[in-house]
C-alpha positions in Angstrom: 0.0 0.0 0.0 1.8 3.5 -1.1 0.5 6.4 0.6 0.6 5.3 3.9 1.7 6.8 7.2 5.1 4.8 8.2 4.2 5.9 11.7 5.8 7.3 14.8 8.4 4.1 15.1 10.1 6.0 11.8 10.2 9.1 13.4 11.1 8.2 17.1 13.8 6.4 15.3 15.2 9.2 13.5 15.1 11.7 16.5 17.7 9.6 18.3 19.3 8.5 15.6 18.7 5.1 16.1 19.8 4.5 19.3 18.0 3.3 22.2 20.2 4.7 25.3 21.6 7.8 26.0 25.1 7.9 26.0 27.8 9.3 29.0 26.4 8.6 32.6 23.1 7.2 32.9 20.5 8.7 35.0 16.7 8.1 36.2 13.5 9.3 35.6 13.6 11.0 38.9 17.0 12.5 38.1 16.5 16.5 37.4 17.3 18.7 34.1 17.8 22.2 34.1 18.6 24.2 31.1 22.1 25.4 31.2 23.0 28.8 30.0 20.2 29.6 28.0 17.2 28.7 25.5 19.1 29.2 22.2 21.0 26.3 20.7 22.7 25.7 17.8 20.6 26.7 14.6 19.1 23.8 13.1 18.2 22.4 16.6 14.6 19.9 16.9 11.5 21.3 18.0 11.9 18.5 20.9 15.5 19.8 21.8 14.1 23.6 22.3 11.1 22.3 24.3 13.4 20.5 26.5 15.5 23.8 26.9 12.0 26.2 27.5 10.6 23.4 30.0 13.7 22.9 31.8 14.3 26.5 32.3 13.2 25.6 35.7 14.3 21.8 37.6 12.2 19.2 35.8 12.3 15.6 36.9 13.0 13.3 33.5 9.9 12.1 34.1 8.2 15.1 33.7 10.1 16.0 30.5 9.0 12.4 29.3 5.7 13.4 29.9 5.1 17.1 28.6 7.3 15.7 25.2 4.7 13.1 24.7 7.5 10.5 24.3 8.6 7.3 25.5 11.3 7.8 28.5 14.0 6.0 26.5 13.6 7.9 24.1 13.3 11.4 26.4 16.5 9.9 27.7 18.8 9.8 24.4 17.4 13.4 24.1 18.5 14.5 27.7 21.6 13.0 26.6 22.6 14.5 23.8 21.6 17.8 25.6 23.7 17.0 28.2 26.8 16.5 25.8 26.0 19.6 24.3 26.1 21.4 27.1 22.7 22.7 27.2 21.3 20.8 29.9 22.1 19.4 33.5 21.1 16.3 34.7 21.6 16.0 38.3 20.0 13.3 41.0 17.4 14.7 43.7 19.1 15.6 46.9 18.2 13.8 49.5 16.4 14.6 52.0 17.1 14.9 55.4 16.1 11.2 57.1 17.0 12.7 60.5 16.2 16.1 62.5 18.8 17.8 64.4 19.2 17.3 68.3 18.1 20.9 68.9 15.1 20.9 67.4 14.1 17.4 69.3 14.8 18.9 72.1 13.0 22.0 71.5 9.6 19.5 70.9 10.1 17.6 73.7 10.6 20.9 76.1 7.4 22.3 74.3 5.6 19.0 75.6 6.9 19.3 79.0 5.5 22.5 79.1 1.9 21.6 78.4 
């Protein structure tokens, strides 16, 4: 049949260039991006790269990137990659946080409860 869509497997193949991981250090869908330096790339850039950049001017978890894209996370990730090599992105993981309180402030609940 000629005339007929090839479909989105031909195109999500050709905005990662075939490939199916990102390359450099790998990183999870919780991981955060933040657009580095600024929303202009190189001319010629994807409409996909630039939305990254515009979404990201802000910390965005990969997930969330994965999701406003429309776009499978595998392939969000060989996009975050090549970003990421290019300098226009960081891709850091979430800090942690805190699994303990300090001493102080313990000690200023249990004082409050003594008080009552």
């Amino acid at each position: 049949m000629t005339g007929e869509d090839p479909g989105p497997l031909i195109r999500l193949y050709g905005l990662t260039g075939g490939r199916a991981r990102p390359q450099g250090e790998t990183f999870d869908l919780v991981a955060i991006v933040v657009t580095v330096g600024g929303l202009s790339g190189p001319a010629g850039m994807i409409p996909e790269h630039r939305a990254v950049l515009s979404l990201c001017r802000r910390p965005t978890p990969v997930a969330d990137v994965a999701a406003h894209l429309r776009l499978p996370l595998n392939i969000t990730r060989v996009i975050l990659g090549d970003l990421r090599r290019d300098g226009l992105v960081s891709i850091d993981r979430p800090r942690p946080v805190a699994q303990t309180m300090d001493e102080r402030i313990y000690r200023e609940v249990l004082d409050g409860l003594r008080s009552l």
